[in-house]
Backbone as numpy.savetxt, mean C-alpha at the origin, in Angstrom:
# Nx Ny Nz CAx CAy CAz Cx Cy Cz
7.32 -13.83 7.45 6.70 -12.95 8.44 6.91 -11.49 8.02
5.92 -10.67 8.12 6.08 -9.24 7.64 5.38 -8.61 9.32
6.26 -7.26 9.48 6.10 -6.33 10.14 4.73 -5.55 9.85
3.97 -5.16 11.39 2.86 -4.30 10.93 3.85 -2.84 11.58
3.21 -1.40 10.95 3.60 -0.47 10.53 2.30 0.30 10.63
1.62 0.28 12.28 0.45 1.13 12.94 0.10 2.75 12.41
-0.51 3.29 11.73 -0.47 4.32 11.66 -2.03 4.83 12.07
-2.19 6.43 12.28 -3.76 7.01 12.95 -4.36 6.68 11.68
-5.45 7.98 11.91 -6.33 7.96 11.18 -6.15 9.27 10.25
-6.88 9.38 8.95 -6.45 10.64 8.52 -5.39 11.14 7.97
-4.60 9.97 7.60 -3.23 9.99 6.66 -3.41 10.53 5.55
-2.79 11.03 5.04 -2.78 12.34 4.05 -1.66 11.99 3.34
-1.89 12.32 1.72 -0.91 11.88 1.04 0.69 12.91 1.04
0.44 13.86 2.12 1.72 14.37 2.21 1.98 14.26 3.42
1.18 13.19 4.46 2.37 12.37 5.46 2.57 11.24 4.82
2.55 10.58 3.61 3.15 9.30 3.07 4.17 9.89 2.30
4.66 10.94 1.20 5.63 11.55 1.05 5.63 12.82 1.13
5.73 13.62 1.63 5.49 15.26 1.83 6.12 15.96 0.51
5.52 16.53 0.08 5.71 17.30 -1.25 7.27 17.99 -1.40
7.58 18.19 -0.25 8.67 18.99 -0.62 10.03 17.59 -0.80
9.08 16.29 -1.04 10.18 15.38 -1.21 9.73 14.53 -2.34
9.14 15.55 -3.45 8.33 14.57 -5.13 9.61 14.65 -5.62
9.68 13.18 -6.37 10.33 13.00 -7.42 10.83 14.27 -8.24
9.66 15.29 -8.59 10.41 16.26 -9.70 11.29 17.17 -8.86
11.26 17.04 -7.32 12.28 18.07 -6.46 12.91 17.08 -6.51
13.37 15.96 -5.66 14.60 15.26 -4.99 15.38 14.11 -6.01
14.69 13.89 -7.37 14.95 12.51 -8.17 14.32 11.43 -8.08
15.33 10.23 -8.30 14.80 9.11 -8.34 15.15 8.35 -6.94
15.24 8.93 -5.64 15.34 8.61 -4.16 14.63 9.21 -3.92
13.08 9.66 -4.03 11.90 10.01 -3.27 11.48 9.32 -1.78
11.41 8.33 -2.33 11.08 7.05 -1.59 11.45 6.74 -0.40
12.85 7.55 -0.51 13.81 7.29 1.20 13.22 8.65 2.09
11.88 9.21 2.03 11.20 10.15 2.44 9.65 10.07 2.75
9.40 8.63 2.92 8.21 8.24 3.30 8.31 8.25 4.56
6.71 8.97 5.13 6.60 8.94 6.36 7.34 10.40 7.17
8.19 10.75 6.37 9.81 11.55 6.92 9.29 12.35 7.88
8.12 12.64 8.13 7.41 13.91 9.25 7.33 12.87 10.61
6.27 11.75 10.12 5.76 11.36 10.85 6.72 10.26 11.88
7.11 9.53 10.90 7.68 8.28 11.49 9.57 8.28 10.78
10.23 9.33 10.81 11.68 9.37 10.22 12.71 8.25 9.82
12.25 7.01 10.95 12.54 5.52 10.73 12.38 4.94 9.93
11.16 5.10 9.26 10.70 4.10 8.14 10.95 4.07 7.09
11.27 4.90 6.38 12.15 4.64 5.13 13.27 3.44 5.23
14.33 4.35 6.24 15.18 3.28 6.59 14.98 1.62 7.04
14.05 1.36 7.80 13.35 0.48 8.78 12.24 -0.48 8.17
11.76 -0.22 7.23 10.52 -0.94 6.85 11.31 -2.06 5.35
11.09 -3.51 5.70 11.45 -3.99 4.94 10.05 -4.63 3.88
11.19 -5.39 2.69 10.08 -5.48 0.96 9.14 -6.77 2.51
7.59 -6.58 1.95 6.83 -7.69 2.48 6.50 -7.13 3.62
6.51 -5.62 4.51 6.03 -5.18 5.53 4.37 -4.86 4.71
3.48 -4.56 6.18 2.25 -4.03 5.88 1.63 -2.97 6.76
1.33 -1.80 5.84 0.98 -0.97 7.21 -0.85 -1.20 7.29
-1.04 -0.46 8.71 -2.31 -0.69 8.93 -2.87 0.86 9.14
-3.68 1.25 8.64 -4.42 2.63 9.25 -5.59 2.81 9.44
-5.88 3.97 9.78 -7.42 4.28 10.69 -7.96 4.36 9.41
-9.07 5.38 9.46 -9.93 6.14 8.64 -9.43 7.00 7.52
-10.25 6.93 6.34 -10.01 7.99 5.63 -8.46 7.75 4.91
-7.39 6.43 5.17 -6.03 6.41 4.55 -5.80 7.29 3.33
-5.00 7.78 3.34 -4.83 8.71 1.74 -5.85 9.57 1.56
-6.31 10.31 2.50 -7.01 11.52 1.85 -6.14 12.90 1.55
-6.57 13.36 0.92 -6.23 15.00 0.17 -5.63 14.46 -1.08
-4.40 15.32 -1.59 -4.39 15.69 -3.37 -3.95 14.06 -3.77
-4.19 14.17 -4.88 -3.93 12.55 -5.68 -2.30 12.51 -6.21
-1.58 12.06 -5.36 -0.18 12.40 -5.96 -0.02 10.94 -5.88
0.76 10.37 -7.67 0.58 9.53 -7.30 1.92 8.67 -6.79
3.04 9.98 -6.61 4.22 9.33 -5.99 4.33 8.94 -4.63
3.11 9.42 -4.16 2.93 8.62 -2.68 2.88 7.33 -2.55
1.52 6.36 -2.97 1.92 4.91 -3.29 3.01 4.58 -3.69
3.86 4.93 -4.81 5.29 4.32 -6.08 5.91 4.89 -4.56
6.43 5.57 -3.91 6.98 5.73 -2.69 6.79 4.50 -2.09
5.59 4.21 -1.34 5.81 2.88 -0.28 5.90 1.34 -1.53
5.55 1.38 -2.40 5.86 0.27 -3.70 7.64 -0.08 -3.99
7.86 1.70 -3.77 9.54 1.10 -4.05 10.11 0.74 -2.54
9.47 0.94 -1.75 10.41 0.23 -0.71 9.83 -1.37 -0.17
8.95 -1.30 -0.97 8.67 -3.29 -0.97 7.25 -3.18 0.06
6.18 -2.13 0.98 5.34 -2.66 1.50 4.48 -3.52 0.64
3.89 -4.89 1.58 3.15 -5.60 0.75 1.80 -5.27 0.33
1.21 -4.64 1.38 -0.29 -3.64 1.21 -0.58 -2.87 2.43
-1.90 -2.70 2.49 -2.16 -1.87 3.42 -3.57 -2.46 3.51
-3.91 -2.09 5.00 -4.71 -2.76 6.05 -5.30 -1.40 6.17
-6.62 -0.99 6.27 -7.46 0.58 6.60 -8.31 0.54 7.45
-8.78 1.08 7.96 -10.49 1.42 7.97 -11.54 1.64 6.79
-10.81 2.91 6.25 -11.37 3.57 5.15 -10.20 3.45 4.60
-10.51 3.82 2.68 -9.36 4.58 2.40 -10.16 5.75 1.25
-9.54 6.70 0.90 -9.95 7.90 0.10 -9.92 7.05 -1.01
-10.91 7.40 -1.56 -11.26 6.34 -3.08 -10.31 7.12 -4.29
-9.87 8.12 -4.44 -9.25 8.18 -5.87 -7.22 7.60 -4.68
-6.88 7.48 -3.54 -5.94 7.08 -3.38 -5.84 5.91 -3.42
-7.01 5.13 -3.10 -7.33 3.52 -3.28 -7.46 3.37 -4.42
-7.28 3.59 -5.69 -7.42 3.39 -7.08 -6.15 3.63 -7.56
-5.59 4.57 -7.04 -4.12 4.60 -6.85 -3.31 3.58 -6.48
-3.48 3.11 -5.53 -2.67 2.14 -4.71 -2.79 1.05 -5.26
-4.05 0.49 -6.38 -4.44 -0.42 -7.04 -3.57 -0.02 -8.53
-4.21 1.00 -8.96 -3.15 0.78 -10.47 -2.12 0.68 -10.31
-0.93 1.23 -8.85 0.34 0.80 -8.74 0.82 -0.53 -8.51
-0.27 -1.29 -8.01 0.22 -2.63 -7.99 0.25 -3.10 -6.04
-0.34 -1.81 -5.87 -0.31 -2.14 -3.77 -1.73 -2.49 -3.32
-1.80 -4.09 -3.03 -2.84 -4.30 -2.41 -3.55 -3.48 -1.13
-4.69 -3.16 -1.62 -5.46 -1.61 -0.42 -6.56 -2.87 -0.12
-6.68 -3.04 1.46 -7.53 -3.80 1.98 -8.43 -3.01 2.82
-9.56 -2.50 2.56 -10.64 -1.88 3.21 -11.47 -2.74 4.00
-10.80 -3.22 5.35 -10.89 -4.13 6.65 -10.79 -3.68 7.78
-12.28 -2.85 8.28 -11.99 -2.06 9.21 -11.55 -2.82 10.80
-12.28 -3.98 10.70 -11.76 -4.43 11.80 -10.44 -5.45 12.43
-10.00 -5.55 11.07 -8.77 -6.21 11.03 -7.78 -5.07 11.25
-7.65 -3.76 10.51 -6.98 -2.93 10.98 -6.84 -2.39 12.37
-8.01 -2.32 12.89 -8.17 -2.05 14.30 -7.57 -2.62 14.95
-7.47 -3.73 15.37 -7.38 -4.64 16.04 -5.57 -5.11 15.87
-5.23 -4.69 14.68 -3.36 -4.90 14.52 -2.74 -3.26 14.84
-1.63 -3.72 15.60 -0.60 -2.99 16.51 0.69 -2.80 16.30
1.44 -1.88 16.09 3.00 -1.36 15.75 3.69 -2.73 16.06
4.25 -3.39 15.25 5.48 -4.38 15.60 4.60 -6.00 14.96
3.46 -6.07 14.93 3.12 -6.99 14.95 3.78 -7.83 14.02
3.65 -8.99 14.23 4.18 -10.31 13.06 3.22 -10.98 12.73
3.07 -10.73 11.32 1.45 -11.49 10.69 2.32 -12.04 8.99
1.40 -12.70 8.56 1.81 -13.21 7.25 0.30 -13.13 6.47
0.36 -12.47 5.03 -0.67 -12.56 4.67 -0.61 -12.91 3.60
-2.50 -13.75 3.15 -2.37 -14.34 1.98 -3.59 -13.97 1.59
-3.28 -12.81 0.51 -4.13 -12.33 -0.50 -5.10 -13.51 -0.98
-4.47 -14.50 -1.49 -5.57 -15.20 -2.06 -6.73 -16.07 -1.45
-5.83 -17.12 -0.24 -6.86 -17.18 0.96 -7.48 -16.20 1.30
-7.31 -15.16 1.92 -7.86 -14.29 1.77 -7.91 -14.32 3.68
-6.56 -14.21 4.03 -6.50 -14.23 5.67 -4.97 -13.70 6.10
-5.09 -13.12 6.75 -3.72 -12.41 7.73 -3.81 -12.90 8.69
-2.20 -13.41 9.15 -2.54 -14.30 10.49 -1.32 -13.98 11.77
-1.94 -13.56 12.75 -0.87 -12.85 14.11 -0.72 -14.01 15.09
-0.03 -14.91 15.09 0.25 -15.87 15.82 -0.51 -16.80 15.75
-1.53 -17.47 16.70 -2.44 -18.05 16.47 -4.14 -17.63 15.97
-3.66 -16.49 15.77 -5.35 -15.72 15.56 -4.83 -15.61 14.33
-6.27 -15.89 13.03 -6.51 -15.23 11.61 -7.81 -14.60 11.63
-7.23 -13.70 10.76 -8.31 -12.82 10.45 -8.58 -13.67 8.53
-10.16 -12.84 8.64 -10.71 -13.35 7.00 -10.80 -12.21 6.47
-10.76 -12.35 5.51 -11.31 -11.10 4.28 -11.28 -11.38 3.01
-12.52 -10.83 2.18 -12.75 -10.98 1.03 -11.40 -11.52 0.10
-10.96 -12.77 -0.65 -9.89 -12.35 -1.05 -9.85 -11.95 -2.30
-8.53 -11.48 -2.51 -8.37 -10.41 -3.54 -8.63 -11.14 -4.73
-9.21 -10.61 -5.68 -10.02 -11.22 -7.01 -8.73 -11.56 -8.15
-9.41 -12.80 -8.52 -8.23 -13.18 -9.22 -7.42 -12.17 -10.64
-8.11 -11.74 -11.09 -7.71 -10.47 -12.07 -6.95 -9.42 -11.38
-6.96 -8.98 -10.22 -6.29 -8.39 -9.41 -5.20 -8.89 -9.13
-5.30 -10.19 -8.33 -3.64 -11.03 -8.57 -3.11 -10.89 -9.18
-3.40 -11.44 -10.35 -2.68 -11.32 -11.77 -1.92 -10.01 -12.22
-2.48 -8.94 -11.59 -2.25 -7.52 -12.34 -1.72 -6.79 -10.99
-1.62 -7.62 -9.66 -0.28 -7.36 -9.17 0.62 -8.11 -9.19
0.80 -9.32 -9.47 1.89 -10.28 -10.16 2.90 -9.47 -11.04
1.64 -8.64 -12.15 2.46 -8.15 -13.25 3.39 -6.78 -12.61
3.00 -6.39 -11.30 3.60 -4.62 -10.95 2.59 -4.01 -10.77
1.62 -3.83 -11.79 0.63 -2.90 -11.65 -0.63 -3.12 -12.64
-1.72 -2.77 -12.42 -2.69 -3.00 -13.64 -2.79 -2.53 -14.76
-1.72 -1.35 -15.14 -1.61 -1.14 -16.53 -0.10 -2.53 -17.02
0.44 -2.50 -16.26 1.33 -3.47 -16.99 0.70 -4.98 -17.24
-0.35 -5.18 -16.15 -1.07 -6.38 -17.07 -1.84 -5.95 -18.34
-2.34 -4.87 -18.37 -3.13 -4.33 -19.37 -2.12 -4.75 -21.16
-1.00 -4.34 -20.31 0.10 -4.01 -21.37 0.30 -5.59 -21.87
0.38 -6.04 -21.28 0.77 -7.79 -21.06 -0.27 -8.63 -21.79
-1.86 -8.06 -21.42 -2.54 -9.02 -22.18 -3.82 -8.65 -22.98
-3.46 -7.05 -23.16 -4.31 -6.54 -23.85 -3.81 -5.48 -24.86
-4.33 -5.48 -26.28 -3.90 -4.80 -27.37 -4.59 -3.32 -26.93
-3.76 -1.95 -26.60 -4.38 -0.71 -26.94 -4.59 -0.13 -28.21
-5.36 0.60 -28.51 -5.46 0.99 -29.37 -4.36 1.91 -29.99
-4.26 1.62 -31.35 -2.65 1.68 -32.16 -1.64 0.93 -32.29
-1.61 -0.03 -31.07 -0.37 -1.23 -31.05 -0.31 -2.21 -31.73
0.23 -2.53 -32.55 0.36 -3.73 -33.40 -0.19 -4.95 -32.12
């Protein structure tokens, strides 16, 4: 069972870590500074296999990409949207964080909830109610299996120069 983790609409990548808490200021404990404006709990509070859910627009403004590696190192399993800002959703994908653009599944889930989800079925389920959604494509699995999609890249594809 994983925790839902309600957030508005219009999340901004410096209410997921606020700049004055990047890696090149604070180290390698960024991470214990997610949310830190909004929700001060959650760093502490949010365990590996939680999922947050948000409105519109998730991750809009600058492309930082220690915002995702922020909620990645503290174990969320993905995220549930309305929208999400397309270069942060590409983000959240090369890091290895399933971004589910499900507007009405997000809607409809609430702070506290207890759901379990399965990417590959392709259903989140709150007691006796499931929700459906596209499921996540199998190359995608795979390349969050691996962490992230360059480490499958790394895993099963020669770049150029590498033996």
């Amino acid at each position: 069972m994983a925790r839902v983790w309600k957030f508005p609409d219009a999340i901004n990548t410096d209410d997921i870590l606020p700049g004055k808490y990047a890696p090149f200021m604070v180290g390698d404990d960024f991470h214990r500074y997610a949310f830190h404006h909004l929700r001060p709990e959650f760093a502490e509070q949010v365990r590996p296999g939680d999922i947050l859910a948000g409105g519109r627009n998730w991750g809009l403004g600058s492309s930082r990409e220690y915002a995702p590696q922020a909620l990645k190192r503290l174990g969320v399993a993905a995220i549930v949207a309305v929208s999400f800002a397309r270069i942060h959703y590409r983000n959240l994908l090369n890091l290895g964080l399933p971004a589910l653009d499900e507007p009405e599944i997000a809607a409809s889930l609430r702070d506290g909830d207890q759901v379990t989800l399965d990417l590959e079925a392709g259903t989140l389920q709150r007691g006796e109610e499931i929700f459906h959604f596209h499921p996540v494509p199998e190359f995608l699995r795979e390349a969050l299996k691996e962490g992230s999609i360059l480490a499958y890249y790394r895993r099963y594809q020669k770049f150029p120069g590498e033996a």
